[in-house]
C-alpha positions as CSV (number, residue, x, y, z in Angstrom):
1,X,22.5,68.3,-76.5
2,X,21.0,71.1,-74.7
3,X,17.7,70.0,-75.6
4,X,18.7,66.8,-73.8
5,X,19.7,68.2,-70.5
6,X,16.5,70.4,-70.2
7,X,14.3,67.4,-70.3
8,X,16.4,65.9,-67.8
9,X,16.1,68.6,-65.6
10,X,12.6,68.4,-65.8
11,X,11.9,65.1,-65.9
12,X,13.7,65.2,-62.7
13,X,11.9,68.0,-61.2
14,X,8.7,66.4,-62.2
15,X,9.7,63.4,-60.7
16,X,10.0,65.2,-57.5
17,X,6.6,67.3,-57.5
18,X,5.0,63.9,-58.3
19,X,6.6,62.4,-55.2
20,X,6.0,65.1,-52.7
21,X,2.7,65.1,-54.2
22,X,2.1,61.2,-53.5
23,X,3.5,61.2,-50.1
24,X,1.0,64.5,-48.9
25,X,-2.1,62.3,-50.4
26,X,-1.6,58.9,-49.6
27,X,0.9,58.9,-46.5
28,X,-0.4,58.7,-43.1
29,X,1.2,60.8,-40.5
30,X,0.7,61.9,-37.5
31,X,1.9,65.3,-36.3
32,X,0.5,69.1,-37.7
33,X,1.0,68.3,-41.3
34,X,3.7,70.0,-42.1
35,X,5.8,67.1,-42.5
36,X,8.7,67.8,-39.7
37,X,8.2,64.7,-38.1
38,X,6.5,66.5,-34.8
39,X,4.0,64.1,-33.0
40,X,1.1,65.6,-31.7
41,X,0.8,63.5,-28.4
42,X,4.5,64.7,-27.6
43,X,5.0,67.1,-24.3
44,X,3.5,70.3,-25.0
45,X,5.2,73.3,-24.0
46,X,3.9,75.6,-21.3
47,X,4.4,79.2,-20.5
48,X,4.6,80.4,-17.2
49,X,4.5,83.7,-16.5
């Protein structure tokens, strides 16, 4: 049984590296790559001293 559940725990982490994994490689986004959802044509900020 505990055999069982530590396969499932992997299984479902690999699952999960193998998504994030897909989704860097073969999505297209837009943005600084860090996957926030940030658009790089959006209003930049600007300090002003």
């Amino acid at each position: 049984m505990q055999e069982l559940i530590i396969f499932l725990v992997f299984a479902v982490a690999l699952g999960y590296l193998g998504s994030r994994a897909y989704k860097s490689f073969f999505k297209k986004q837009a943005g600084c790559g860090k996957g926030c959802g940030c658009t790089t044509d959006a209003k930049k900020s600007t300090l002003t001293t």
